[in-house]
C-alpha positions in Angstrom: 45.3 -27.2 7.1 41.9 -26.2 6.4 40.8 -29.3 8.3 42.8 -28.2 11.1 41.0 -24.7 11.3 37.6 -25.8 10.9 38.3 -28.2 13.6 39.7 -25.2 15.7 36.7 -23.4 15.0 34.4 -26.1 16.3 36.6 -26.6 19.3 36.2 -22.6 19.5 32.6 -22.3 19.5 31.9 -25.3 21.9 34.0 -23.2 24.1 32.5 -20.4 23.9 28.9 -21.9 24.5 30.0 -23.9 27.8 31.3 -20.6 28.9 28.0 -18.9 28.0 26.3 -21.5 30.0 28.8 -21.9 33.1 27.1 -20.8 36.0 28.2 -18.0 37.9 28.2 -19.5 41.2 29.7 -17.7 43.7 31.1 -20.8 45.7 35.3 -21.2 45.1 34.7 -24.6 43.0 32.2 -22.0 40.9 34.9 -19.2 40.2 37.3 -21.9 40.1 35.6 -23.2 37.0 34.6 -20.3 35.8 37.9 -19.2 35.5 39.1 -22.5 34.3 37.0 -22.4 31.4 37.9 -18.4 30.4 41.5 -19.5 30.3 40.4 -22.9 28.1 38.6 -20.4 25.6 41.2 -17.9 25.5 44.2 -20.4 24.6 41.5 -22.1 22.0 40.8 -18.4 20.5 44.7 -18.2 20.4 45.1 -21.4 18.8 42.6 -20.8 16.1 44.6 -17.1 15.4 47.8 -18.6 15.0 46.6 -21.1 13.0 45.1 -18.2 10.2 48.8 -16.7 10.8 50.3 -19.0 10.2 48.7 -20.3 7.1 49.0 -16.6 6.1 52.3 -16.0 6.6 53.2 -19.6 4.3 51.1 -18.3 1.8 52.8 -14.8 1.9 56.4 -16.7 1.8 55.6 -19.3 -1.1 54.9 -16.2 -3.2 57.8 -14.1 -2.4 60.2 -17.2 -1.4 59.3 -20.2 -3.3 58.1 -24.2 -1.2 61.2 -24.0 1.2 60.6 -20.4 2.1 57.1 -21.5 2.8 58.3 -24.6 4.8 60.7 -22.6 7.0 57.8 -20.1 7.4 55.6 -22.6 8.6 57.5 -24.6 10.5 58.6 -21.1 12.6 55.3 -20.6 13.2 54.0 -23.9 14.5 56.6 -23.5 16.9 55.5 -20.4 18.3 51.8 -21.8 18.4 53.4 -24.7 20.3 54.7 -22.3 22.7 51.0 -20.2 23.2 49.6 -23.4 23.3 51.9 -24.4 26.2 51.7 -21.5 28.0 47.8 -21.6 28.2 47.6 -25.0 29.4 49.6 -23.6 32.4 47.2 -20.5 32.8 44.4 -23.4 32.6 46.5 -25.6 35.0 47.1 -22.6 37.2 42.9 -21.4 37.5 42.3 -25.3 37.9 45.2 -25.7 41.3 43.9 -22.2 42.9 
């Protein structure tokens, strides 16, 4: 898991540079971008919070519930970061088609 976040936190702060550096054009194909990449960072800062819950919340359940509590815990929660993650690639898919 730790692997996971520190990869998320990479991807995170590549994101955030490219969007320091994105021009701000004011052409469509430079707002278009512009807007693309906000949306890209917001569903990676999103990914890399849900991943801390989520660890969290299995850490919080193997102490009060035992390994299956945990399990359950973390299994419920990858879900719902499935589901962010799914809705921001549409929020990217929908800046990228405007």
């Amino acid at each position: 898991m730790l692997h996971r976040i520190t990869h998320l936190a990479m991807a995170g702060a590549l994101v955030a540079a490219v969007l320091a550096a994105a021009p701000a054009a004011a052409s469509d194909e430079g707002r278009k971008a512009g807007g693309v990449v906000e949306e890209s960072a917001r569903t990676t800062g999103h990914a890399i919070r849900d991943g801390f819950f989520t660890f969290g919340r299995s850490v919080r359940s193997f102490f009060t519930g035992g390994p299956e509590a945990a399990k359950e815990t973390w299994h419920e929660n990858a879900e719902r970061t499935k589901e962010d993650a799914r809705s921001g690639a549409a929020r990217v898919r929908g800046e990228a088609n405007r």
